[in-house]
N, C-alpha and C positions, 0 to 999 in steps of 0.2 A: 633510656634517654632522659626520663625527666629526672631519674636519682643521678646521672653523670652532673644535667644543669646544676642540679640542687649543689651539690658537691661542689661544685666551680664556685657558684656563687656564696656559699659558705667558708670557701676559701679566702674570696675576696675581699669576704668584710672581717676574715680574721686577720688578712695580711693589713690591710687598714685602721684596727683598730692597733695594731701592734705598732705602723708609723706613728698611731695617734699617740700612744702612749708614749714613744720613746722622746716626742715631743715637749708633753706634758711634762715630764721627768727632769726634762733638761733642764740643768742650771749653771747662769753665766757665770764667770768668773766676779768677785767682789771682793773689796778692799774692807780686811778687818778692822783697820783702825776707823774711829767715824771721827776723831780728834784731828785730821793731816792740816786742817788751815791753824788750826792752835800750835801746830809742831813749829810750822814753818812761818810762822808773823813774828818770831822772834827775829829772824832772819833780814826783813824787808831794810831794817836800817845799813846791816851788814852789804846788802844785796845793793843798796843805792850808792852807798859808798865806792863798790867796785868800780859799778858805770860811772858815776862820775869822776873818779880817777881816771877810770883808763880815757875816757873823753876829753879829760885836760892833757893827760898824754900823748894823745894822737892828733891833736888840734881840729875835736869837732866842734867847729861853728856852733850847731844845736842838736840834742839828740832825743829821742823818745823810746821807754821801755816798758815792758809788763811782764806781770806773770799772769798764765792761767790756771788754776788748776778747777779738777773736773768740770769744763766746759765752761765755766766761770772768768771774768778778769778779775785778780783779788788786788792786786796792786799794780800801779801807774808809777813811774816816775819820766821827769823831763827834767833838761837843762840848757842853756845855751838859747841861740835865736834863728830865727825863721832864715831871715835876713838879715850878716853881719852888719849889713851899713844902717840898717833901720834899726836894728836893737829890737826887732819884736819876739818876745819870748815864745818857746815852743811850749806845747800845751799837748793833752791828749787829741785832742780832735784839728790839731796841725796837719797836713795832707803830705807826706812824702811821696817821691815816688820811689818802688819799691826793687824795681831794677830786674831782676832774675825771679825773684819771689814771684814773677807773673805766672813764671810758668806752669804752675802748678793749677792755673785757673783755666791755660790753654789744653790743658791736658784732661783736666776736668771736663768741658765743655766736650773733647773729644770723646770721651767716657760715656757723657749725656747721650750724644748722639748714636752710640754705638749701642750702649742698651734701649733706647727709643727706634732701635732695627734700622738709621739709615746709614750706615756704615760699619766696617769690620775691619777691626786691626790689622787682618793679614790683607788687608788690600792692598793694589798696589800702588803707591803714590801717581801713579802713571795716569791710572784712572782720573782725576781730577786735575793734574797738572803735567799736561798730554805733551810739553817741551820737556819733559826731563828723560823719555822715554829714548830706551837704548843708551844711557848713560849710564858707567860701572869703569870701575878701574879694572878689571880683567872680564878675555872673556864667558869666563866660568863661574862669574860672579852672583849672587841672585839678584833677583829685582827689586829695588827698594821697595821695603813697605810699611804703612803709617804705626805699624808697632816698631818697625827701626828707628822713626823719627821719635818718638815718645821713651825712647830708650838709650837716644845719645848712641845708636848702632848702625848710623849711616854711612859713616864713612867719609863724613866731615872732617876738616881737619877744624880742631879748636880755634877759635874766632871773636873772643872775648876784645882785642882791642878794637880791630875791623869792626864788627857784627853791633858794637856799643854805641855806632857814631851813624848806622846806614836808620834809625828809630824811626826817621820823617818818611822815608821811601813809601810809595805809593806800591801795589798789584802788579799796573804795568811796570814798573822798571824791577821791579821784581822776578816776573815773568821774562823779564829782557836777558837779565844776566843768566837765568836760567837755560833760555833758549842759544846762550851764546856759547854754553859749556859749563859744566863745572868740573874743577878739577879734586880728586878724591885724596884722603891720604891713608885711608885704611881700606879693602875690600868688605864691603856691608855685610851687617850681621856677625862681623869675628870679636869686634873690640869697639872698645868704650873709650868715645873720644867727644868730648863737649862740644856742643853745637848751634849757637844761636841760632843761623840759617835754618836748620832742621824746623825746631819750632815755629820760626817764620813761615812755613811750609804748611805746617799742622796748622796757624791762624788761616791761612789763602784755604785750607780744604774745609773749614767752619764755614766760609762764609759762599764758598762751593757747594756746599751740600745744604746748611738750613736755607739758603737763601738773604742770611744778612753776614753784614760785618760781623769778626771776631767780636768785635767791643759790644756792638750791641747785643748778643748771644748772650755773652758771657754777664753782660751787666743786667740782662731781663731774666736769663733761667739759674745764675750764682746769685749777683749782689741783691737783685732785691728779694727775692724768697727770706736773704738771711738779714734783711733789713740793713746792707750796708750801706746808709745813706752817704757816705763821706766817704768815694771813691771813682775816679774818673780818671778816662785817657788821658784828653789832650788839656793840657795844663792850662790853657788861657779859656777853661771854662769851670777852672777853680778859684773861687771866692778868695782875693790876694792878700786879704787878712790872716788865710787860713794857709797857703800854697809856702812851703817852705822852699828857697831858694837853693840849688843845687854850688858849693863854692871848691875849691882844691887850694891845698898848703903848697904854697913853693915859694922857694926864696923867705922863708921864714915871716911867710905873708900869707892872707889870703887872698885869690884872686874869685874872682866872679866866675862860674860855670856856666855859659847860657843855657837853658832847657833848649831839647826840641821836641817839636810837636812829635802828634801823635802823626804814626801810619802803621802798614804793614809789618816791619819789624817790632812796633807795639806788642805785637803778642808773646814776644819772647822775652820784654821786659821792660814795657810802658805803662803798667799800671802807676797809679798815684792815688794814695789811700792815707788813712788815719789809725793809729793803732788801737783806736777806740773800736772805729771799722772791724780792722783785721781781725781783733779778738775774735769776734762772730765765727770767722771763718775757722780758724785755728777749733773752735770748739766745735765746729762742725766735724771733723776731723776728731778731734778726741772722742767725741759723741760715738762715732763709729767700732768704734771696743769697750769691752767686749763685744762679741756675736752675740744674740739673740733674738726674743721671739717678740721683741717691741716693734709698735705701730712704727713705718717709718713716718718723718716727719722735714726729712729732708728735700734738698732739690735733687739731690742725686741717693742714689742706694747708699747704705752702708756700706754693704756687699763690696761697691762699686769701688767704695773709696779706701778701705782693707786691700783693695786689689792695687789701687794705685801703691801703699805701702809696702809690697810686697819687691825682694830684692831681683829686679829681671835683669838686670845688666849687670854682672862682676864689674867693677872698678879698681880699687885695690885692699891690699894685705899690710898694715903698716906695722911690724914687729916690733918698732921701738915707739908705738905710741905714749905717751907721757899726758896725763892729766895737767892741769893746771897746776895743782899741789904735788909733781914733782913722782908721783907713783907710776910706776910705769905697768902700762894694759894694753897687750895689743889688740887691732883695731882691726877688722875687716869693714871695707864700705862698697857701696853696690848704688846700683839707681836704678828707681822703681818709674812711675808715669808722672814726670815732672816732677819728681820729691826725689832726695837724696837718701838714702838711709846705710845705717850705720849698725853695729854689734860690737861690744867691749868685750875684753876677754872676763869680767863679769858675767857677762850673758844680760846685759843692758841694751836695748834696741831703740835707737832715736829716729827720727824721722822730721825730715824739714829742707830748708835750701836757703841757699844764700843769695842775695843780689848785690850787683855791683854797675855803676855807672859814672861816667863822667862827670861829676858833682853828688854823689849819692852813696851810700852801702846802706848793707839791712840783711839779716837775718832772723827767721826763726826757726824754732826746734820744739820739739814735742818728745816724751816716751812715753807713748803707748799704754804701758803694762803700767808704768806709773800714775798714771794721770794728769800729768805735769808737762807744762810748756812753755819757753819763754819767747819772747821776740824784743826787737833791738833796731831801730831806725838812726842814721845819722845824715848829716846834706854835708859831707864832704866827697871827693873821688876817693872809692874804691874804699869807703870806711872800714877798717879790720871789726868786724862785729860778730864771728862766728864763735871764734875763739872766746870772746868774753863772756858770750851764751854757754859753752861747752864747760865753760868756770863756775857760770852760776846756778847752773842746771843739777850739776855736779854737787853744789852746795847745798841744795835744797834738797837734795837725796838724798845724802849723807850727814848734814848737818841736822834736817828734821827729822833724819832713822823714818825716812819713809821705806814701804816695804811694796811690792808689787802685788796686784793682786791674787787670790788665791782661789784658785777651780776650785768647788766642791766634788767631792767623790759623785760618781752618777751610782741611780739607783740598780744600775746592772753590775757595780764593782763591787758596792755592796753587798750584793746579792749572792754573788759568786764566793767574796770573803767570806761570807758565816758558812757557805755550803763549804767551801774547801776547809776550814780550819776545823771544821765538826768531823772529819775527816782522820786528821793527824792525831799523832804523830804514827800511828797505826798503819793508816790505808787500805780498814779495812770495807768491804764490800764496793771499793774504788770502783771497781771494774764495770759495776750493773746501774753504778751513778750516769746519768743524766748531765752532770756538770761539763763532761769534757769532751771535747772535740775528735775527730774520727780519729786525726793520727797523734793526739798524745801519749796514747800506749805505745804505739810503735818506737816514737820519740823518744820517750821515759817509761822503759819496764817496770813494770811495778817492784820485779823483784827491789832494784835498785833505788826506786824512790821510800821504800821500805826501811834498808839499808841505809843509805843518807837519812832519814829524818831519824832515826833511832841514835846514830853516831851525834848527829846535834842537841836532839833531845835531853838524850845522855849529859852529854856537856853542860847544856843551859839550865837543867830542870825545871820542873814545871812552872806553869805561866801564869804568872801572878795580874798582867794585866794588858789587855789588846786594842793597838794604839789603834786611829781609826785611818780608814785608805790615803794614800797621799798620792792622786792621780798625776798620771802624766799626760792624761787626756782621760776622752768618755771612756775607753776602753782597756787602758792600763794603765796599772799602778803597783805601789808598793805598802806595805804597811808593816808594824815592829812590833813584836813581840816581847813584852816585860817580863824573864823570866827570873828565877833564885837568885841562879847563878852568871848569868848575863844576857846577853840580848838575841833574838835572833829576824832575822830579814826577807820577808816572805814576797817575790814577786812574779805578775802574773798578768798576761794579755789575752784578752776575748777575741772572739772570733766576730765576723760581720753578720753572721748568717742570725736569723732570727727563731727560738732561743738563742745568745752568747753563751759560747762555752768555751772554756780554758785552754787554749792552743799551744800557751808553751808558761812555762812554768822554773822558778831559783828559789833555791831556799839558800839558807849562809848563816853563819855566828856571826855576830860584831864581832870584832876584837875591842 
């Protein structure tokens, strides 16, 4: 009995130290160039140019832009005025309001709550807002639930004109319409159909569940952590020096847009911020990538907010997508928890949302893998601002040969490389190795992996020089072989179990 203990608990701390190690080992992805702000400052005059063109173009009143890169705001520009009729110029710390770009903060807050254990996505919305219960367009339909609502999966019909104009509405008349019916145009959970109401919903279960207001949640556990002093609901408690005025083009004029206060529809796209502000947050969000094993320092998880990035809802396919320069890349997009995200036939991943209101647009965007983000404020209705982001984003990619960043090999691919390649082209005492996994052999007879490597071999001749792993994660990867007479291609994925060992296995000549 006491050598079974012994044994168990000898076990323990070797299966422990092996977590601990593969921890230690770990390393994040990083950006080889340390030059990327020197690439891209050439750019910034290029960059202003744009927006101010396309701003004179589109007849924006006034507009505010940046870039961030790594967490950083590197450059500012503005143009134009707060307020047509007063002539006061827009500045960084001008307060727009942001329109749809809320959503991302109601979603967030939803996030908060759910890892602080007082709520779960798969709840049912029913639970907190006990009038919408038994509501469904068939009756075979599931139950709405607050991951529907955070995914545009409700069954909303889209509501961008409607949904833009109800901002002031109060709980109760919220509560009201609710109770009166809602009519659906999808059956929940099939399809992706935009939904201001929805969000609307997700604000009323914030202030359901912590016990205050959406705004004040999201303003005490988002903005101030991230030090966003220069951001607020309801607009007539913004300093009028600073408050840009909402206007719309018609009739080859501008007309006045009135603001409306803040309410319950607030959470789907009433914030009102400065892009000084918003930077903060934008970096919060880049801060987030890579994974690793750093202190957090946020108000929310990294974790958390990777998670939001991630594509939950299919949206579309767009096969004749066209860049701004006219190259054509098609485009898949998706939406994650209040962020939009996007994949080029590239293999370029953005992430961001657009806002749109009755005197107002705004967009920003982010990639990830780059470390690059812009954003875009203007106080016209419905500013085209996405497109101009998706121009200049593009431009600073391609124009400063920025490159994304690159995983390091882990110390287990490595490890497995020297033992496999000590190995070849031979194979010989493969069998009594330790490197591979139960059903390799079975997989790949040795007679035959024998065979293959000698026919390559042959061809390549010997190897002059062994490039190093090019992972595709912790656990596979590929690396190339410099031989006489040309190249060859060695690739290979470990197993989870602890030792990693080789579970499947390609060799190949370049041509």
């Amino acid at each position: 009995m006491k050598k079974t203990i012994i044994y168990i608990l000898s076990l323990q701390i070797l299966c422990q130290l092996g977590i601990a190690q593969s921890r230690e080992t770990y390393q994040p992805a990083y950006f080889a160039d340390q030059a990327r702000l020197q690439k891209i400052e050439p750019l910034f005059p290029i960059i202003e140019q744009l927006y101010r063109s396309h701003a004179a173009k589109n007849h924006f009143p006034g507009y505010s832009f940046g870039i961030v890169l790594d967490g950083k705001l590197v450059f500012t520009g503005n143009g134009g005025y707060l307020d047509i009729n007063k002539k006061n110029p827009v500045t960084s710390q001008s307060m727009f309001r942001i329109a749809s770009m809320s959503k991302s903060f109601t979603a967030m807050a939803i996030i908060k709550l759910r890892d602080d254990g007082k709520i779960r996505l798969d709840d049912r919305v029913e639970k907190y807002i006990p009038e919408i219960k038994g509501q469904k367009l068939t009756k075979d339909a599931p139950v709405l639930t607050i991951r529907d609502l955070l995914t545009h999966s409700g069954g909303f019909p889209q509501d961008d004109p409607w949904g833009d104009r109800q901002l002031a509405d109060t709980e109760e008349e919220l509560l009201a319409l609710i109770k009166k019916g809602l009519n659906f145009s999808n059956v929940t959970g099939l399809q992706y159909e935009y939904s201001n109401l929805g969000f609307t919903m997700l604000g009323y279960i914030i202030h359901k569940v912590s016990g205050k207001p959406y705004s004040q949640y999201i303003a005490e556990n988002i903005w101030k952590p991230l030090g966003m002093t220069e951001a607020e609901w309801e607009y007539s408690k913004v300093p009028a020096a600073s408050l840009a005025r909402g206007h719309r083009w018609i009739d080859n004029n501008w007309r006045d847009e009135p603001l409306l206060h803040d309410g319950i529809y607030g959470s789907m796209g009433g914030m009102i911020t400065s892009l000084s502000s918003f930077s903060k947050y934008m970096a919060l969000h880049m801060n987030a990538w890579p994974p690793s094993d750093k202190t957090e320092t946020g108000p929310v998880k990294r974790s958390s907010i990777r998670e939001m990035h991630q594509p939950h809802r299919f949206s579309s396919l767009n096969s004749q997508y066209r860049y701004p320069d006219g190259r054509l890349c098609p485009m898949v997009t998706a939406y994650g928890y209040g962020l939009r995200w996007s994949k080029d036939c590239e293999g370029r991943t953005t992430v961001g949302h657009s806002g749109g209101l009755p005197g107002f647009g705004s967009n920003w965007v982010i990639a990830p893998d780059y470390g690059i983000g812009v954003v875009f404020f203007a106080n016209v209705t419905y500013a085209s601002t996405a497109g101009m982001n998706a121009q200049v984003l593009d431009t600073l990619i391609r124009g400063g040969g920025l490159k994304p960043r690159i995983l390091p090999p882990s110390d287990l691919l490595k490890n497995a490389q020297s033992r496999l390649l000590a190995l070849l082209p031979d194979w010989n005492n493969a069998g009594s190795s330790t490197l591979f996994a139960d059903n390799f052999f079975d997989d790949y007879p040795i007679a035959g992996l024998k065979d293959e490597a000698k026919k390559i071999f042959d061809a390549a001749g010997k190897i002059i020089r062994i490039g190093d792993m090019i992972p595709e994660n912790q656990l596979r990867g590929t690396c190339i072989l410099e031989c006489e007479k040309g190249r060859i291609q060695i690739f290979f994925t470990l197993t989870p179990e602890n030792p990693a060992k080789i579970q499947e296995y390609r060799i190949r000549k370049l041509e």
